[in-house]
LOZA-572358 format. One record per residue: x, y, z of N, C-alpha, C in turn; residue in three letters. Coordinates in Angstrom, 3 decimals, padded with zeros to 6 digits, always signed. Example, Ala and Ser with C-alpha at 12.3 -4.5 7.8 and 13.67 -1.06 7.14 Angstrom:
<recs>
+----------+----------+----------+----------+----------+----------+----------+----------+----------+------+
|      n_x |      n_y |      n_z |     ca_x |     ca_y |     ca_z |      c_x |      c_y |      c_z | mipa |
+----------+----------+----------+----------+----------+----------+----------+----------+----------+------+
| +013.190 | -005.690 | +007.800 | +012.300 | -004.500 | +007.800 | +013.200 | -003.300 | +007.800 |  ALA |
| +012.850 | -002.250 | +007.080 | +013.670 | -001.060 | +007.140 | +012.900 | +000.030 | +007.870 |  SER |
+----------+----------+----------+----------+----------+----------+----------+----------+----------+------+
</recs>
This chain:
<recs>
+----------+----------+----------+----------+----------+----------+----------+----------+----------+------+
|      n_x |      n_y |      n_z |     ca_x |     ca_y |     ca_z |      c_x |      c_y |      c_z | mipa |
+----------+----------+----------+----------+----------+----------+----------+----------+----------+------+
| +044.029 | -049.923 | -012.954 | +042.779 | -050.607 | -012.804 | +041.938 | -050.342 | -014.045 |  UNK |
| +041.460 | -051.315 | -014.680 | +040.631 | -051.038 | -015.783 | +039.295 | -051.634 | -015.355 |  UNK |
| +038.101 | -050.141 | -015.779 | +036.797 | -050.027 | -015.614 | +036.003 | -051.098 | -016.718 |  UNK |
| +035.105 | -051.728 | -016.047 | +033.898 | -052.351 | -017.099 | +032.783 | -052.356 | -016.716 |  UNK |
| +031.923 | -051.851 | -017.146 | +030.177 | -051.486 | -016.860 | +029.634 | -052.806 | -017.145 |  UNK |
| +028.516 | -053.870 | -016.779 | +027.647 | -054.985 | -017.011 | +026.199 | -053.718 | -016.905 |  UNK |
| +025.864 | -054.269 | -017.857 | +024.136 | -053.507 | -018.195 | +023.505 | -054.724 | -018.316 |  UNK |
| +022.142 | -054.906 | -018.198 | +021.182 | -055.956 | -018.104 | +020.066 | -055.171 | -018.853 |  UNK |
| +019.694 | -056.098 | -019.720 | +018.986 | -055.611 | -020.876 | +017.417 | -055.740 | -020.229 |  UNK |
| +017.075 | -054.747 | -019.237 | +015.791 | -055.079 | -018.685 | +015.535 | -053.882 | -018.846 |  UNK |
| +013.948 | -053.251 | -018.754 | +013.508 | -052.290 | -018.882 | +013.654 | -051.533 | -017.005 |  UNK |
| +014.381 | -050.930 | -016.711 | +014.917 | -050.334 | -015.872 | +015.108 | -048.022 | -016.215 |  UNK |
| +014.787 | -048.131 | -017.019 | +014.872 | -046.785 | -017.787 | +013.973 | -045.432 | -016.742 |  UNK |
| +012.629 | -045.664 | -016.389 | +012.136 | -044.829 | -015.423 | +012.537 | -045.223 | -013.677 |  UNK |
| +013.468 | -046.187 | -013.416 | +013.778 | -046.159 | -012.594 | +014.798 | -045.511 | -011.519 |  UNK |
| +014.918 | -044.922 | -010.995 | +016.338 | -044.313 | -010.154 | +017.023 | -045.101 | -008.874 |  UNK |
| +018.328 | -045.419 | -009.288 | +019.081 | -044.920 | -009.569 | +019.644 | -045.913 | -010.476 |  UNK |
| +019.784 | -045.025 | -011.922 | +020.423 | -046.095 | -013.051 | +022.061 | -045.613 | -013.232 |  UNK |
| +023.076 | -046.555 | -012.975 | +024.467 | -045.957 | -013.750 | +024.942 | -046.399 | -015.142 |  UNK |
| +024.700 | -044.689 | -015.504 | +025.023 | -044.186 | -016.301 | +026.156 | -044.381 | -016.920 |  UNK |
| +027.337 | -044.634 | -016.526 | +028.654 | -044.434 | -017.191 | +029.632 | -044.636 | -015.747 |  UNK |
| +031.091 | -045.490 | -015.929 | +032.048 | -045.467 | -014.966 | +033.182 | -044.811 | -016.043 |  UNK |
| +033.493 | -044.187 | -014.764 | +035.104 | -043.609 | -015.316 | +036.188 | -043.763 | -014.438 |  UNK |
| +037.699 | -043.648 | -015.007 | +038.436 | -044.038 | -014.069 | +039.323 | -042.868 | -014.228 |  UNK |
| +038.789 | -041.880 | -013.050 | +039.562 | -040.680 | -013.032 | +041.150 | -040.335 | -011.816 |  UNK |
| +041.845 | -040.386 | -012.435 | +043.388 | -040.480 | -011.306 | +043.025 | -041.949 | -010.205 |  UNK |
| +043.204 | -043.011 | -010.719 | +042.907 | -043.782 | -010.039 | +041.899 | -044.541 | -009.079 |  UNK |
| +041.061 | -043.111 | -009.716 | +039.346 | -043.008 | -008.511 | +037.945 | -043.164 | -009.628 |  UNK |
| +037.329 | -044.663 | -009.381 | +036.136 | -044.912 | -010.224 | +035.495 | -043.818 | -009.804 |  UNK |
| +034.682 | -043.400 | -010.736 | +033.410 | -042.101 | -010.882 | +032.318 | -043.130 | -011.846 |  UNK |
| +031.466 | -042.841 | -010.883 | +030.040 | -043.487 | -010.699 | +028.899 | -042.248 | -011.277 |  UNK |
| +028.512 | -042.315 | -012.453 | +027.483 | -041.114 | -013.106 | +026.339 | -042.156 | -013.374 |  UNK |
| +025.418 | -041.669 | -012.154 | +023.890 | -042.403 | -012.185 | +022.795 | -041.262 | -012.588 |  UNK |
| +021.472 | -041.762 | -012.734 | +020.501 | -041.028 | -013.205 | +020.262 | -040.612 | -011.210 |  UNK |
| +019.652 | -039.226 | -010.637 | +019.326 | -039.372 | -009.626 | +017.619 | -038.351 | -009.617 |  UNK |
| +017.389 | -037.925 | -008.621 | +016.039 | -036.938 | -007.966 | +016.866 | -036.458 | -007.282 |  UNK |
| +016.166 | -034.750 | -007.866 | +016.845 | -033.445 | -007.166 | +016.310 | -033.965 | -005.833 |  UNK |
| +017.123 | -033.537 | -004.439 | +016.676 | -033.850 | -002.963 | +016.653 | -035.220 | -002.348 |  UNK |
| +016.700 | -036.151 | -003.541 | +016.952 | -037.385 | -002.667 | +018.385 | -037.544 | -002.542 |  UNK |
| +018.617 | -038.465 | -000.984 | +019.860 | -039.090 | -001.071 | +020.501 | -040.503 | -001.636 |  UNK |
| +021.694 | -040.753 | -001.475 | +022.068 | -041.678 | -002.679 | +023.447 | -042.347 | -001.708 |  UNK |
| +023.665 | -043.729 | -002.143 | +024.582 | -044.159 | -001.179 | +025.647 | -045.003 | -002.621 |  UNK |
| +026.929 | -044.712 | -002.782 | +027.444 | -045.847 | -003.255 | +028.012 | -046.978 | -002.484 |  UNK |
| +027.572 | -048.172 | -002.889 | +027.870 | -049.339 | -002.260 | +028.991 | -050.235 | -003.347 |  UNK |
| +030.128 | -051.214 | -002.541 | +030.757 | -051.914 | -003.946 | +030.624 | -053.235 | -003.371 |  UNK |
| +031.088 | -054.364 | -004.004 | +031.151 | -055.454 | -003.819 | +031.801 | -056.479 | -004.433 |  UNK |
| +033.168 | -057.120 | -003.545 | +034.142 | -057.456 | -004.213 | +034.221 | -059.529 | -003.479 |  UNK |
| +033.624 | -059.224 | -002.505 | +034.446 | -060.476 | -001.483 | +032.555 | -061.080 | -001.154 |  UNK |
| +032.284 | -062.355 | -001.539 | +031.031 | -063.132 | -001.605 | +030.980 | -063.372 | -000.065 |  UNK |
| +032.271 | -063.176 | +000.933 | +032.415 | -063.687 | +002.193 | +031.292 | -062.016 | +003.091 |  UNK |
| +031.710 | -061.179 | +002.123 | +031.240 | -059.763 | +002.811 | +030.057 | -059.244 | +002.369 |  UNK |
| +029.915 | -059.435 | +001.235 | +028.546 | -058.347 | +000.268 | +028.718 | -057.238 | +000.081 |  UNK |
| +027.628 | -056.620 | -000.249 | +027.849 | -055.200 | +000.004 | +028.228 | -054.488 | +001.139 |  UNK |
| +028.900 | -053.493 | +000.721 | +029.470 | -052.945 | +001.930 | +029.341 | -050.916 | +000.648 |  UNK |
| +029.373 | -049.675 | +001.882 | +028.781 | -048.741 | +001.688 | +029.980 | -048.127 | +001.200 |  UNK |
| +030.228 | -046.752 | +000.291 | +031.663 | -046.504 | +000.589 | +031.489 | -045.307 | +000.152 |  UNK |
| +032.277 | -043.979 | +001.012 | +032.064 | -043.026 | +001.090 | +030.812 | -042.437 | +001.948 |  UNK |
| +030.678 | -041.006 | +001.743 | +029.688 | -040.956 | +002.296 | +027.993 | -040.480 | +001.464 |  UNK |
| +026.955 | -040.840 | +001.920 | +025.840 | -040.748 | +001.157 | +026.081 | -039.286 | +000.489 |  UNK |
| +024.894 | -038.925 | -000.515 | +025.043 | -037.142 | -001.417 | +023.828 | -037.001 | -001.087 |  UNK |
| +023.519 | -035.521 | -001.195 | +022.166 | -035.316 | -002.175 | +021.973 | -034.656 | -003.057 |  UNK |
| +021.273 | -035.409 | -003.918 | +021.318 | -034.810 | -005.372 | +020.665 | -033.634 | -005.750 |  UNK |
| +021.497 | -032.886 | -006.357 | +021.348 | -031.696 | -007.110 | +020.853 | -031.502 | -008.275 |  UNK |
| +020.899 | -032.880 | -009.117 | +020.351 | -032.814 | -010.682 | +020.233 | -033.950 | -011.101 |  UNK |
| +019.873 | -033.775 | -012.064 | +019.048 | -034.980 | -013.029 | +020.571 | -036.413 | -012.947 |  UNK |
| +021.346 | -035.879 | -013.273 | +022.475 | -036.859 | -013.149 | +023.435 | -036.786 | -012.124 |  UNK |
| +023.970 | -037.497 | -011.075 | +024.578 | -037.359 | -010.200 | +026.239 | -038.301 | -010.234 |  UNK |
| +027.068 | -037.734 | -009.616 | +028.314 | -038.361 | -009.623 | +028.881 | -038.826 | -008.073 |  UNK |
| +028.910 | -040.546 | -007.648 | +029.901 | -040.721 | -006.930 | +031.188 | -041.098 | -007.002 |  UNK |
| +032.171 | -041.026 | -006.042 | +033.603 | -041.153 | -006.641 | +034.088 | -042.651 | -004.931 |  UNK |
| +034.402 | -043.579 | -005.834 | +035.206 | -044.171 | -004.837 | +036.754 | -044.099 | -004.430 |  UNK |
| +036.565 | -043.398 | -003.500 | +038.107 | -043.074 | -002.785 | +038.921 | -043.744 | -002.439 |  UNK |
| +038.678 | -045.172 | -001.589 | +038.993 | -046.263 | -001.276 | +040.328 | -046.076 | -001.157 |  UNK |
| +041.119 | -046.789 | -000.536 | +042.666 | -047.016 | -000.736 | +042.389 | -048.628 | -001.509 |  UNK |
| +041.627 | -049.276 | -001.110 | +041.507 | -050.926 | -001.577 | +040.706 | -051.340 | -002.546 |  UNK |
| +040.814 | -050.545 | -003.710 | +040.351 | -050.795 | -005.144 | +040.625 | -052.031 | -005.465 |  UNK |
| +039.557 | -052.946 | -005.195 | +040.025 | -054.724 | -005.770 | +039.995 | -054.659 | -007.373 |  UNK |
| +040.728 | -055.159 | -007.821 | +040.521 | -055.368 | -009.182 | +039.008 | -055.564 | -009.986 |  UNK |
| +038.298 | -057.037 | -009.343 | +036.900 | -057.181 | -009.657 | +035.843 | -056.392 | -008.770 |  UNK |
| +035.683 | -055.006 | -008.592 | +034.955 | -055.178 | -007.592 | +033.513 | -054.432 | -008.505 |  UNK |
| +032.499 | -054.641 | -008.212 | +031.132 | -054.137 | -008.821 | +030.711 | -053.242 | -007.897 |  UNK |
| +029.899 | -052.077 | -008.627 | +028.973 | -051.317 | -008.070 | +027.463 | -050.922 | -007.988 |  UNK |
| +026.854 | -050.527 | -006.920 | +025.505 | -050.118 | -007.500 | +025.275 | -048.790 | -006.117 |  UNK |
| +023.959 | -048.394 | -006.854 | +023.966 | -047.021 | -005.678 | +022.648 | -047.283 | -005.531 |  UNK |
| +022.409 | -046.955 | -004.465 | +021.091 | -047.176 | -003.427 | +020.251 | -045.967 | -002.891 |  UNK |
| +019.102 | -045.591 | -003.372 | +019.000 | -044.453 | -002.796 | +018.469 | -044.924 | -001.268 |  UNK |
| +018.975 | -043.814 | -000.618 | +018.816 | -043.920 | +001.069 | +017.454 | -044.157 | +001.686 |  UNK |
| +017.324 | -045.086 | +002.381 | +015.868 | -045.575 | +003.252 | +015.667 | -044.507 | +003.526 |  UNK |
| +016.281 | -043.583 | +003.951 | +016.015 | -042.301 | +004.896 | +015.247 | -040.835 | +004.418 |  UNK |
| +014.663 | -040.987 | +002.992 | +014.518 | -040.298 | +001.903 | +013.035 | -039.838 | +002.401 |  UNK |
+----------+----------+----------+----------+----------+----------+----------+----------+----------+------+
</recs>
């Protein structure tokens, strides 16, 4: 599976949660966003226009300035996009 980041050239910089960088570690995307120590954080992906977003894994809470999620998935679609959400529940 090969990783590609889309950035949008908007001023988004003091906002949280920004990703930072994808990596494709043993078959498992790693998601490095900007986060807030104590808040929680959800990765969501989105592959199928029939479904939307959908949540995957389970929410974190962040420990530091930069935070890492990892999608585990068995059903890594080829196109699929990400974004992380910090939790209503915050």
């Amino acid at each position: 599976m090969r990783l590609r980041a889309i950035f949008f050239d908007e001023i988004v910089s003091e906002i949280t949660p920004q990703i930072i960088s994808l990596t494709n570690l043993a078959n498992e995307p790693n998601i490095n966003f900007s986060s807030r120590v104590g808040k929680i954080y959800q990765l969501e992906a989105f592959s199928d226009p029939t479904i939307g977003w959908i949540p995957i894994g389970e929410p974190i809470v962040a420990t530091e300035e930069v935070s890492v999620l990892v999608d585990r998935s068995t059903n890594n679609d080829r196109n699929r996009f990400y974004r992380v959400r910090e939790h209503p529940h915050n």
